[in-house]
C-alpha positions as CSV (number, residue, x, y, z in Angstrom):
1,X,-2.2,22.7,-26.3
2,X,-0.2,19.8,-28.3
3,X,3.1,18.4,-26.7
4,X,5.8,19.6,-28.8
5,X,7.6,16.5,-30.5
6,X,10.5,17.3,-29.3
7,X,9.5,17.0,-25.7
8,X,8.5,13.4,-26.3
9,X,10.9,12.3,-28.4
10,X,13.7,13.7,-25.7
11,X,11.7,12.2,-23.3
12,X,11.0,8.6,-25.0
13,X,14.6,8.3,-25.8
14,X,16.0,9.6,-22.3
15,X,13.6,7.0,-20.7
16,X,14.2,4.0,-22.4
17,X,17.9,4.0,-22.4
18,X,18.5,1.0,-20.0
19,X,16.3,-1.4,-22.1
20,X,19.7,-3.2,-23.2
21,X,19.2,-4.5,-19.8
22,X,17.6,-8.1,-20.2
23,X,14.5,-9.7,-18.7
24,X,14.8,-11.2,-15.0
25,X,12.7,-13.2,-12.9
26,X,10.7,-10.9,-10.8
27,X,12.1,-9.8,-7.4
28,X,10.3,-11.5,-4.3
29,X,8.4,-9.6,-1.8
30,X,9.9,-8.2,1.7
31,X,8.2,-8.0,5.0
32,X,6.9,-4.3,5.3
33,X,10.2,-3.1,6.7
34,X,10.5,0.9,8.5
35,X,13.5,2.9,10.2
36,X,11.6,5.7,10.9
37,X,10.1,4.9,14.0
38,X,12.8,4.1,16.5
39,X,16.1,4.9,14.5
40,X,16.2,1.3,13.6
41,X,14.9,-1.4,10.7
42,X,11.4,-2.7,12.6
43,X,8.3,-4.6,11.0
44,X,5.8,-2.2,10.6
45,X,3.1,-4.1,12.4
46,X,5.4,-4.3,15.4
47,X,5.8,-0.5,15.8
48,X,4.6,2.2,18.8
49,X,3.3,5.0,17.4
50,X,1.3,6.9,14.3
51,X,2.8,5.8,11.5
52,X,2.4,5.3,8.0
53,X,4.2,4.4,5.0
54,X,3.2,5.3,1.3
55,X,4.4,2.2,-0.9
56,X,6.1,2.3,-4.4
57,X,2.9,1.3,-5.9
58,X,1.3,4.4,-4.7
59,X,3.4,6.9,-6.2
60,X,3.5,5.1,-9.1
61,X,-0.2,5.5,-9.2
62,X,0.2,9.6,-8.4
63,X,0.9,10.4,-12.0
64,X,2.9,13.8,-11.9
65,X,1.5,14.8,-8.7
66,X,4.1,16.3,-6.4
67,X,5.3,14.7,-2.9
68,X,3.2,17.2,-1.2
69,X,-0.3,16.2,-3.1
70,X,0.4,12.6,-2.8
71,X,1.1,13.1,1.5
72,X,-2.2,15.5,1.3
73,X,-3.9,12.0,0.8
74,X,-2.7,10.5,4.0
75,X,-4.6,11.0,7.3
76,X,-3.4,13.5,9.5
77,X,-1.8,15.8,6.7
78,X,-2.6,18.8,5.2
79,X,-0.5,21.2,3.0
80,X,-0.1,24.6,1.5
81,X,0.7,25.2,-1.8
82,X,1.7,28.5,-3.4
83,X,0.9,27.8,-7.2
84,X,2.3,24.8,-8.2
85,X,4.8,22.1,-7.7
86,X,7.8,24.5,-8.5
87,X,6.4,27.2,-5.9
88,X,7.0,27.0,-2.6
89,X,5.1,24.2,-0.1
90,X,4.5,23.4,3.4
91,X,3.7,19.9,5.0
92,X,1.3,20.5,7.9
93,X,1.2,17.5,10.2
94,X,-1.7,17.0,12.5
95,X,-2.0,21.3,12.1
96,X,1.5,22.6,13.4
97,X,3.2,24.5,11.5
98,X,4.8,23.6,8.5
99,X,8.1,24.6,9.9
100,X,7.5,21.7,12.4
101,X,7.9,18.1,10.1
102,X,11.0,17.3,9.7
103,X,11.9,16.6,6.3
104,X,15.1,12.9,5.9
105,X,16.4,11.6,2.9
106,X,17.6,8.2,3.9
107,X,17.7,9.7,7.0
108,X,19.6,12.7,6.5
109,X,18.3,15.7,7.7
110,X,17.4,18.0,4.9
111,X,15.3,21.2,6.4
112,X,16.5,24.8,5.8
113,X,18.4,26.6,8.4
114,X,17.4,30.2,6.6
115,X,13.9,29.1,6.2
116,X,13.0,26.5,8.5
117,X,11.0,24.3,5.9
118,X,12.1,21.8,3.4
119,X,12.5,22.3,-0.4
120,X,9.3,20.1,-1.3
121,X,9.0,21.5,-4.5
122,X,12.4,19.8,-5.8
123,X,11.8,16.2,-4.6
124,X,11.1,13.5,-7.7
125,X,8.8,10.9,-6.6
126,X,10.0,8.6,-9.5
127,X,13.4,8.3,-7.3
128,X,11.5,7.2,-4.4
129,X,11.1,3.3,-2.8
130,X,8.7,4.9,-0.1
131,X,7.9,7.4,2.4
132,X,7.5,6.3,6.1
133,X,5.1,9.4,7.9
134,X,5.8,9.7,11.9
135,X,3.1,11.9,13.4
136,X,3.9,13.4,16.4
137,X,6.3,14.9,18.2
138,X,9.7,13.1,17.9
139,X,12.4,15.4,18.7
140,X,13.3,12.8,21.3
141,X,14.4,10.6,18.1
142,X,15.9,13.5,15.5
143,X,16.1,16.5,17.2
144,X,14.9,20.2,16.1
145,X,11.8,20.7,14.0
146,X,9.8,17.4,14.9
147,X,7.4,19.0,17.0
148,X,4.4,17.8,14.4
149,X,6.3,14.8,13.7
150,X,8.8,13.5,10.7
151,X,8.5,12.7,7.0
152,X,10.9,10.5,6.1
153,X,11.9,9.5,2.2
154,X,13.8,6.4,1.1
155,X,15.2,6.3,-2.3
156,X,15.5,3.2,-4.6
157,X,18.4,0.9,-3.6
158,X,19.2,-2.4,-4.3
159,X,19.1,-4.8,-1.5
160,X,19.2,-8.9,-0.4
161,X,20.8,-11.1,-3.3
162,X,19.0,-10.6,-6.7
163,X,19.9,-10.1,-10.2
164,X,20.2,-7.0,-12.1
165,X,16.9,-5.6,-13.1
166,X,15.9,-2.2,-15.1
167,X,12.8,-0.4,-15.7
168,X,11.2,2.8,-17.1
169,X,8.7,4.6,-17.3
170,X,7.3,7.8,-19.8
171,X,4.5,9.7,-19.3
172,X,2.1,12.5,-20.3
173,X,-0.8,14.8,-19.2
174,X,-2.4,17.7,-18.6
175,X,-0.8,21.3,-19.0
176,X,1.8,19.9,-21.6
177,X,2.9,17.6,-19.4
178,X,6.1,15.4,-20.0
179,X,7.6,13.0,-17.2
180,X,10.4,9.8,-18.0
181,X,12.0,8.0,-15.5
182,X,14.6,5.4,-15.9
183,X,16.9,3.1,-13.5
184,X,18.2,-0.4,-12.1
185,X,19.4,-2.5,-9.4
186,X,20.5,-5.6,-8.4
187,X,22.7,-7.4,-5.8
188,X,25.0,-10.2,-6.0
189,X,28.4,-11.5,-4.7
190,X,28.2,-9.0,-1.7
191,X,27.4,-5.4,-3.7
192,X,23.8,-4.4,-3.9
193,X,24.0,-1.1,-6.0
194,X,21.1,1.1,-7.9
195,X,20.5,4.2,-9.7
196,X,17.8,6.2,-10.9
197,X,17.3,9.3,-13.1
198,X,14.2,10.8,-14.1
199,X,13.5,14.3,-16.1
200,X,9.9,16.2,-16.2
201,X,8.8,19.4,-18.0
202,X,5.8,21.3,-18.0
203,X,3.7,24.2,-19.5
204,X,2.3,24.5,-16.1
205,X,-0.6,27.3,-15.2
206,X,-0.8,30.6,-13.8
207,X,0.1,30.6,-10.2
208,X,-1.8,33.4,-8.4
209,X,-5.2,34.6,-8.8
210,X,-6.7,38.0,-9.9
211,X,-6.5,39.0,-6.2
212,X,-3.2,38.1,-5.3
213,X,-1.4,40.6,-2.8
214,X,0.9,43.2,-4.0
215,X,-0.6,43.4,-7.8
216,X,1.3,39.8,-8.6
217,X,-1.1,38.1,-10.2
218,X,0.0,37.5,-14.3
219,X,-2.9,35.5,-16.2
220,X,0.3,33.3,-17.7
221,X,1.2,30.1,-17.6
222,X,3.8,29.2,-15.0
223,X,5.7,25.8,-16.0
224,X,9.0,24.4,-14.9
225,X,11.5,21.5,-15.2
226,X,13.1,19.4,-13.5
227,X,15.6,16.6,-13.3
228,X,16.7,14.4,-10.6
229,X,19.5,11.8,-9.8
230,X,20.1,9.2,-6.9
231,X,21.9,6.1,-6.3
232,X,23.5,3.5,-3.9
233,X,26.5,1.6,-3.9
234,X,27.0,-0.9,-1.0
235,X,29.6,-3.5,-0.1
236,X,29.0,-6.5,2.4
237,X,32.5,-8.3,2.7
238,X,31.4,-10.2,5.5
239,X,28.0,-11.6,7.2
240,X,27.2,-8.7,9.2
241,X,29.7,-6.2,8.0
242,X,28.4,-3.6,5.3
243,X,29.9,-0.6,3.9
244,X,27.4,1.6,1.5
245,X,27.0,4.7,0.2
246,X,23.9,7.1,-1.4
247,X,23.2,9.9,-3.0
248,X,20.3,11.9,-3.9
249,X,20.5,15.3,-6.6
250,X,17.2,17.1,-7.8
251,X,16.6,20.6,-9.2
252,X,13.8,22.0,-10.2
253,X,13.5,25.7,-12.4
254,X,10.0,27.2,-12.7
255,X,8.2,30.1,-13.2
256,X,6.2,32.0,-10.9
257,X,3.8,35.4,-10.8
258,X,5.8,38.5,-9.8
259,X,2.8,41.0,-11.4
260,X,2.9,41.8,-15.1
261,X,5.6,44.1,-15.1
262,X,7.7,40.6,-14.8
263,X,6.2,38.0,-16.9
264,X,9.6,36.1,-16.6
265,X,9.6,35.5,-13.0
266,X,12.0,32.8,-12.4
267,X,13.3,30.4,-9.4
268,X,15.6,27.5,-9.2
269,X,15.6,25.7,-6.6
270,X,17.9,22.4,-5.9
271,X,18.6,19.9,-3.4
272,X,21.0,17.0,-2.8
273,X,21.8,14.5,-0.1
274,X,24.7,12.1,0.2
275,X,25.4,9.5,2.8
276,X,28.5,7.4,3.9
277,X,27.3,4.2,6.6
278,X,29.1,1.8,7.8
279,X,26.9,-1.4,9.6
280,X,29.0,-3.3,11.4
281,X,27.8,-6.6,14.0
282,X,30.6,-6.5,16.4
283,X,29.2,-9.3,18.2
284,X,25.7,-11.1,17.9
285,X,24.1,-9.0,20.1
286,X,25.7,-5.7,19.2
287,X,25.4,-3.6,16.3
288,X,27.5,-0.6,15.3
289,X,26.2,1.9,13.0
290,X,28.7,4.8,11.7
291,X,27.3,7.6,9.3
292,X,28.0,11.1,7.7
293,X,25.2,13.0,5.7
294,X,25.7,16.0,4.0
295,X,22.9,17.6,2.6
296,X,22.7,20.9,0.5
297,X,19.6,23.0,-0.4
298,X,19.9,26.3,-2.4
299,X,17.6,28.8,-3.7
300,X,18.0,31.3,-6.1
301,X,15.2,33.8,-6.9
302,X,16.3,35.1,-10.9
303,X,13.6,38.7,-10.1
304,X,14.6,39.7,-6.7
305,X,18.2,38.9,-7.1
306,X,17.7,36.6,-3.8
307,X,19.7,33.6,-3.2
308,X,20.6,31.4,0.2
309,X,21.5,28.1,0.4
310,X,22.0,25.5,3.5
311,X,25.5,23.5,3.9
312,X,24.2,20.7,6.6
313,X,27.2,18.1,7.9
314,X,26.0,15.5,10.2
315,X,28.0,12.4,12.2
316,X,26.5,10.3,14.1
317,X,27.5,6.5,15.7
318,X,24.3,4.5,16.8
319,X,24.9,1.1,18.8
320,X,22.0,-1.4,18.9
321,X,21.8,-3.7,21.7
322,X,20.3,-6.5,22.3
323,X,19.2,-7.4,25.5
324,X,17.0,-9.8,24.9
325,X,14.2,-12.1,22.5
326,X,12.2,-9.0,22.9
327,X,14.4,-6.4,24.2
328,X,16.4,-3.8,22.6
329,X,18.7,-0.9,23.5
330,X,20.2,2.0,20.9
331,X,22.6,4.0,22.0
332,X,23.6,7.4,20.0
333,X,25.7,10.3,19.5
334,X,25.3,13.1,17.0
335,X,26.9,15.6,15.8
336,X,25.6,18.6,13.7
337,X,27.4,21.7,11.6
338,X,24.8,24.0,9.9
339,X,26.6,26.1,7.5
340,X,23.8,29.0,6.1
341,X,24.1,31.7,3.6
342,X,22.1,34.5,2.4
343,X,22.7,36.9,-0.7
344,X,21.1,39.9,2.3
345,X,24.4,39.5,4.1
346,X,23.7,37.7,7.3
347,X,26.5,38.4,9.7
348,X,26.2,35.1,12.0
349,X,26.5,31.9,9.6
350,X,27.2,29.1,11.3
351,X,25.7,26.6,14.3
352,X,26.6,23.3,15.7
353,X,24.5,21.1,17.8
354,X,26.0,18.2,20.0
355,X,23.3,15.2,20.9
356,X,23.3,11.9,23.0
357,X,20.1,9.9,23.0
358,X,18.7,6.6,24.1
359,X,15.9,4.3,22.3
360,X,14.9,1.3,24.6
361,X,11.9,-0.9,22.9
362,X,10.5,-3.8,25.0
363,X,7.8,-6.6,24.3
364,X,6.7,-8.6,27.3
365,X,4.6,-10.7,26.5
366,X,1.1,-8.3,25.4
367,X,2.8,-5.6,26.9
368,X,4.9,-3.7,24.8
369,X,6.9,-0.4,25.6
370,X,9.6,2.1,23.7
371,X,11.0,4.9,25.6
372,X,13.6,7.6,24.3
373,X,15.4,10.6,25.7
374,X,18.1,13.0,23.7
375,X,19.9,15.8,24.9
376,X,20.7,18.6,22.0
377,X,23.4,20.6,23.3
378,X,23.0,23.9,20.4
379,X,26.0,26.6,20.2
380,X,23.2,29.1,20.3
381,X,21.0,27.9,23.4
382,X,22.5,25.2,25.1
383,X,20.6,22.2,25.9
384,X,17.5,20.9,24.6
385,X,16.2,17.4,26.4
386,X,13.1,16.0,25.3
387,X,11.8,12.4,26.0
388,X,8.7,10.1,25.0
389,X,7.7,7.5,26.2
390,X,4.9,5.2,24.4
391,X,2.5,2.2,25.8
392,X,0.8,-0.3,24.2
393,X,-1.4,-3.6,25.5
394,X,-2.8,-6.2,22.9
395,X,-6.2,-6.8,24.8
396,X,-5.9,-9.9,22.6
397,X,-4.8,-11.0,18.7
398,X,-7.4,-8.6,17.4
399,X,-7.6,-5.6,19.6
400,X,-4.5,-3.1,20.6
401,X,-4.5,-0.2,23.1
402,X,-2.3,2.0,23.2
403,X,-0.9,5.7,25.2
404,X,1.8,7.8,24.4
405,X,3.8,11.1,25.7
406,X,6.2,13.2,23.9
407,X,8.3,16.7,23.8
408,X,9.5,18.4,20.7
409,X,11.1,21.5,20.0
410,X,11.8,23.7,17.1
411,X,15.1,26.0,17.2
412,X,14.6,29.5,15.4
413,X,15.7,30.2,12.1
414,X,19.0,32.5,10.7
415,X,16.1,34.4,8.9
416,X,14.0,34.5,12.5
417,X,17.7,35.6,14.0
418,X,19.7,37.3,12.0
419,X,18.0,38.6,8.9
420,X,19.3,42.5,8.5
421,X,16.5,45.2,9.5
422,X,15.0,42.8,11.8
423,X,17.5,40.7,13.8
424,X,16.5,39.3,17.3
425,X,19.1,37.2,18.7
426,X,17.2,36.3,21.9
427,X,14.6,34.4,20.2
428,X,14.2,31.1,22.4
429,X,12.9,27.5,20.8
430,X,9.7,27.1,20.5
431,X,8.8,23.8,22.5
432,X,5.6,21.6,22.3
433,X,4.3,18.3,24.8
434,X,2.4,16.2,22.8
435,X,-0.2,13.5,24.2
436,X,-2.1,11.0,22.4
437,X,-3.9,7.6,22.9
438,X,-4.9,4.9,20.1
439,X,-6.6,2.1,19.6
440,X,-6.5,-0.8,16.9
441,X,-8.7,-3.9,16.0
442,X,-7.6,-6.3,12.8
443,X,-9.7,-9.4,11.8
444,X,-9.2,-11.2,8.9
445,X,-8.8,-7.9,5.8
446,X,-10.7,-5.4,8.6
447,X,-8.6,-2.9,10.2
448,X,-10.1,-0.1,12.3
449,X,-7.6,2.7,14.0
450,X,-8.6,5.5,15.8
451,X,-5.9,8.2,17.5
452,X,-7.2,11.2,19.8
453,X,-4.1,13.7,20.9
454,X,-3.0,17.0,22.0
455,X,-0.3,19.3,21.3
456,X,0.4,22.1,23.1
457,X,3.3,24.6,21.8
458,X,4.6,27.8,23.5
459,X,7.1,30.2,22.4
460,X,5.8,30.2,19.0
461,X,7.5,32.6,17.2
462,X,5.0,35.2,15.5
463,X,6.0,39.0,13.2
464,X,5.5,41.6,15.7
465,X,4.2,44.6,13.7
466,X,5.6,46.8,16.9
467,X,9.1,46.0,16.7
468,X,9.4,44.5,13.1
469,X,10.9,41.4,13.9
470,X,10.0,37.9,15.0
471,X,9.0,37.3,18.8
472,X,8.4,34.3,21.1
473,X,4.4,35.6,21.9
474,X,2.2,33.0,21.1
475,X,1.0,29.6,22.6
476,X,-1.2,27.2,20.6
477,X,-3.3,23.9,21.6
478,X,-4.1,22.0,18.7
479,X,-6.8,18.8,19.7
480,X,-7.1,16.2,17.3
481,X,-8.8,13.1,16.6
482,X,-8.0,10.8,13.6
483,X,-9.7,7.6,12.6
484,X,-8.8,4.8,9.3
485,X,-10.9,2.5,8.4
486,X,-9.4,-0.3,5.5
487,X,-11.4,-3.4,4.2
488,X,-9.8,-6.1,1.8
489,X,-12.0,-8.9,0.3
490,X,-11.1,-11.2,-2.5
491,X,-10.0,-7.9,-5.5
492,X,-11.4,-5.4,-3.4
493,X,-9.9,-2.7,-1.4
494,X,-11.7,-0.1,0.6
495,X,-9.9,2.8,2.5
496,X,-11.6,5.5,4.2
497,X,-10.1,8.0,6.7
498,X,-11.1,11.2,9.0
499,X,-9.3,13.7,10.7
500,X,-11.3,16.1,13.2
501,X,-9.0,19.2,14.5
502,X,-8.8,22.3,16.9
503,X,-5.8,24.4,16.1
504,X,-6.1,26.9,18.1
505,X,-4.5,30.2,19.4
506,X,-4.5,30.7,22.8
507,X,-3.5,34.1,23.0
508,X,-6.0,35.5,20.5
509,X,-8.7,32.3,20.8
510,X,-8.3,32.5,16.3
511,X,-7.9,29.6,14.3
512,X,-4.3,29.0,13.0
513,X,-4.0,29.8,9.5
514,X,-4.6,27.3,6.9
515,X,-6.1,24.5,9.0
516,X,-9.2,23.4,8.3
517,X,-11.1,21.4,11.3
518,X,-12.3,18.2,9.7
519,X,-11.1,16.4,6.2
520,X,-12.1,13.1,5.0
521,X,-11.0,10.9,2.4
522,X,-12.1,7.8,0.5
523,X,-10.8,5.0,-1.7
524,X,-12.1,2.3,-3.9
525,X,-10.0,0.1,-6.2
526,X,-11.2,-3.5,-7.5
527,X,-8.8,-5.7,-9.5
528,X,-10.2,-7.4,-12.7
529,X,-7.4,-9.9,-13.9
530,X,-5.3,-7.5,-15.9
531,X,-7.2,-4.1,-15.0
532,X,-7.2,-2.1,-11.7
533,X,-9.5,1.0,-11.8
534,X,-10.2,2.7,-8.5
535,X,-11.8,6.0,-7.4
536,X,-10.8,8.4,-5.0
537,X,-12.8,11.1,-2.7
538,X,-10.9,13.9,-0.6
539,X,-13.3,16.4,1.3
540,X,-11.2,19.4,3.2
541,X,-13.2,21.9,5.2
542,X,-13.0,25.6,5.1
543,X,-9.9,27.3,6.4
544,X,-9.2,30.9,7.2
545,X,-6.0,33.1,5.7
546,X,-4.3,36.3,5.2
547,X,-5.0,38.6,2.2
548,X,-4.0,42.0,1.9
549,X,-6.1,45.0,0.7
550,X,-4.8,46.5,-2.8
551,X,-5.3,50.0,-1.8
552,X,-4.2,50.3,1.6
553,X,-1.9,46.9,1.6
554,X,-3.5,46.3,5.2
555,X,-4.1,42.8,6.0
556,X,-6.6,41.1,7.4
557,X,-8.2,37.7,7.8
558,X,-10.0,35.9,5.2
559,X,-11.7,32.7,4.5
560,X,-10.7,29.9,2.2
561,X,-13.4,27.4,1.1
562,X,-14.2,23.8,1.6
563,X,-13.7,21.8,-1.2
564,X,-14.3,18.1,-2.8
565,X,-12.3,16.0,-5.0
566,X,-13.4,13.5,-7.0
567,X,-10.1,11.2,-8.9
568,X,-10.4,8.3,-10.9
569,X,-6.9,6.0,-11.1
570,X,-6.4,2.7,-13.7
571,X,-4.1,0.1,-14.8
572,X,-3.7,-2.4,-17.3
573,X,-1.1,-4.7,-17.8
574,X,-0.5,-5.9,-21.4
575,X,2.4,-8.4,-19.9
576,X,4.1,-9.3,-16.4
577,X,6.6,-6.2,-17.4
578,X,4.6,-3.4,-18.8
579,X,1.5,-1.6,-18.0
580,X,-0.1,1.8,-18.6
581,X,-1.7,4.0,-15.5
582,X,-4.0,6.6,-16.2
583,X,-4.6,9.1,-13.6
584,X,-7.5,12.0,-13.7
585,X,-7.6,14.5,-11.2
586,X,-10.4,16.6,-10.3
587,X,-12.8,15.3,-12.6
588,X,-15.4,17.7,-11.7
589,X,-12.7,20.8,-12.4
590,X,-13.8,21.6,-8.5
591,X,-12.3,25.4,-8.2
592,X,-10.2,25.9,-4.7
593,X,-7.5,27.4,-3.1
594,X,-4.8,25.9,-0.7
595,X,-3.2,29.6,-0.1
596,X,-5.0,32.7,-0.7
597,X,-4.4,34.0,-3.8
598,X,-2.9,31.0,-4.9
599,X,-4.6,29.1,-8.2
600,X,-4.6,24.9,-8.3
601,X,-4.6,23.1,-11.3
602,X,-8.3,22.0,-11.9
603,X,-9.3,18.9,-13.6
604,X,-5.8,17.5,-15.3
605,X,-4.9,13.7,-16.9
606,X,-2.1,11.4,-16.5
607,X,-1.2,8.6,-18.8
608,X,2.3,7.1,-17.8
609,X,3.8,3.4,-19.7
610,X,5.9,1.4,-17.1
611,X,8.1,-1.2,-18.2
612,X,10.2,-4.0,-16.2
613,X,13.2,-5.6,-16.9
């Protein structure tokens, strides 16, 4: 189908609106910088733990694929996906439940108190710098959810001294696809500052299948669009002393399949995050860090008349110490108001949680250790301590060995508590210990990795057809096993990954739902002076679901199958500031499902213009 002209030209002209902004020298490169891992800026090479961080130049190269599809592509992470980028998602990491990753913006906690997950399908990768991925249970760092581990996104800011700079981008695909993105930032005289602002629209595809449950399938197309806004404005006024704000707005409104009776089914969905941080280095060895997050999510379902939204409010005041060359201390307490409503009428709407925690990170000389304990003290339960504590020995400048032992816990939703009909108020957290071991080798552009671990979670909360609510009655042991593999010679990059899993329930001995035991994945990409082409291979084994008969609306167990992918990814550069990407997913039009019942978009094209000011 063409792109109507009015798309693009709305689009064109939305996305090259900051071109009045002038040519600058290009911004030098920083040392691979994350926060996610102990609470604090650390050189990635120099972290404990699985973790990984998908760069700028990586979403760039995603085309309009959706934050979920581009984390698919990481080891260790599978997802769900219930028709599309404007349909509900789930994040599975290392097979918990998807109601187990934590979901930051900037570090603001952004998951839903009514539904436990995080709004996935409203996040804008164009208003991203990066995401940092933190397998494993990490309660002991954030708190509630983190029993599979934390996905953390970090928006565009500006940062060090350098001058203003603007760019844009406009792009178009597959399914009437239109995407623009435009922004800038720069710092200078003590004020680093950014902002970003990108729109997308979409003819989309028909979410379900002919044997979706409950008659919904509609053989129409289900599109959406979306628009997204985020920013920074930061003040150093002296060395060491920094005052900065950020913000991050994205809403997305798109069409689902409600069954043919409602061919105009219709959800918008939105989510912001702001944060106020003050950075302050009282003395040289002795940083304060003050912050308040608020974060809003809302949902609002135009068929069913359903709506809820999440109010989040969150203080905190970190101190890092230092105790030594290669010694460090953070000290932290939290403070947390979740503020829930629900258009059902829940009658309890409100929970605080009060948590202390420590982060102690030590290098001596090959030996290097990080320990942390927190204490969640939650209006509803009362205290939650988990702890971890992580080991590492560099065998020598190649080879690195490493153990690790964690707690994590997930606190029950207002849905899983209150929700009218089918209220249990005695539902306890569900609570996972989580042991792994690793080990690393690097020489020269070699790196190997390999992680084996084991998660065990009880108290899982599961639908009790007996008592129509949700109950604490199952325990789960997922085994794992993930190895990388990357190779870099001369303009060649080779990445390869595989991820071998045993989610199991130990109650029933069944498979949990939508994990598939083995998925591999492969990368090429070779640089030719001004063209980059690279190929991409993703293989996910067979997974097992629920569908529901159409007659007797009884459910039962089905199975979804494997499936290959096959992507090709290029990029040319006409100049030092502008260069087209071309993305094609799915070149062999493979047919598969992520959720059963649920359609995927088959083979679909990219072609995005970047330009740099």
């Amino acid at each position: 189908m063409p792109l109507p002209c009015v798309r693009c030209f709305a689009a064109a002209s939305f996305c090259f609106s900051p071109v009045l902004v002038s040519a600058q020298s290009p911004v030098p490169q920083l040392e691979n910088i994350v926060v996610t891992a102990n609470r604090q800026p650390q050189a990635l090479k120099d972290t404990l733990g699985d973790i990984t961080v998908v760069s700028r130049e990586e979403l760039q190269r995603a085309g309009a694929d959706s934050i979920p599809t581009i984390l698919s592509r990481q080891p260790g992470v599978q997802i769900t996906d219930n028709g599309g980028r404007q349909t509900p998602t789930g994040i599975m990491l290392r097979g918990s439940n998807a109601n187990h990753t934590l979901l930051l913006i900037d570090g603001v906690r952004i998951n839903s108190s009514v539904q436990g997950g995080a709004n996935w399908m409203a996040m804008d990768p164009a208003a991203i710098e990066r995401i940092e991925i933190l397998r494993g249970a990490a309660s002991s760092l954030y708190g509630s959810d983190a029993i599979g581990g934390v996905v953390n996104i970090i928006t565009r800011k500006g940062a060090g001294d350098r001058p203003l700079a603007g760019w844009a981008e406009l792009g178009v695909g597959s399914h009437s696809t239109v995407r623009s993105s435009t922004g800038f930032s720069g710092a200078a005289a003590g004020w680093d500052y950014a902002l970003t602002a990108s729109m997308a629209e979409s003819d989309g595809y028909s979410s379900t299948s002919p044997d979706a449950a409950y008659g919904n399938h509609h053989p129409d197309d289900d599109g959406y669009s979306q628009h997204s806004l985020s920013g920074s404005l930061g003040y150093r006024w002296a060395p060491g002393q920094h005052l900065g704000v950020s913000f991050y707005n994205s809403y997305i409104n798109g069409e689902y399949d409600a069954g043919e009776w409602t061919p105009a089914a219709r959800a918008l969905s939105r989510q912001q995050a702001y944060s106020l941080t003050s950075t302050n280095d009282v003395t040289e060895y002795w940083q304060s860090v003050l912050r308040f997050g608020f974060s809003k999510e809302s949902y609002d379902d135009r068929v069913w008349d359903t709506r809820f939204s999440t109010l989040l409010r969150s203080y905190s005041w970190q101190n890092n110490l230092k105790l030594g060359a290669d010694q460090k201390l953070a000290l932290y307490i939290e403070r947390q108001e979740e503020r829930p409503w629900h258009s059902a009428d829940m009658q309890t709407t409100r929970r605080d949680t009060n948590a202390v925690g420590a982060i102690y990170n030590g290098r001596f000389g090959r030996h290097s250790v990080q320990a942390s304990v927190r204490n969640d003290n939650i209006s509803e339960y009362g205290n939650e301590v988990t702890g971890a504590l992580g080991y590492d020995l560099a065998v020598n400048k190649n080879l690195t060995l490493g153990v690790a032992a964690s707690t994590g816990f997930h606190a029950p939703t207002f849905s899983d508590l209150y929700y009218p009909g089918s209220e249990n108020p005695d539902l306890k957290p569900e609570r996972s210990r989580n042991l792994e071991a690793h080990v690393q080798y690097e020489r020269g552009g070699l790196q190997l990795g390999a992680t084996v671990y084991q998660n065990k979670i009880r108290d899982l909360l599961a639908w009790d057809n007996a008592t129509f609510r949700m109950e604490n009655v199952d325990r789960a042991t997922i085994l794992g096993a993930t190895l990388t593999a990357a190779y870099e010679w001369d303009a060649t990059t080779l990445r390869a990954s595989a991820d071998f899993m045993r989610p199991r329930n130990d109650n029933t001995g069944e498979r949990l739902l939508r994990r598939a035991r083995h998925q591999y994945t492969f990368s090429a990409e070779h640089q030719f002076e001004t063209l980059r082409v690279g190929a991409e291979y993703q293989f996910t084994g067979s997974r097992e679901d629920i569908a529901v008969d159409p007659t007797s609306f009884a459910s039962y167990r089905t199975r979804l199958g494997s499936y290959g992918l096959f992507n090709l990814t290029a990029e040319y550069a006409f100049t030092s500031n502008a260069a087209v990407q071309l993305r094609w997913n799915n070149v062999f039009d493979k047919n598969y499902a992520l959720a059963h019942g649920y359609q995927t978009p088959g083979s679909n094209v990219f072609i995005n213009l970047s330009l740099r000011m």
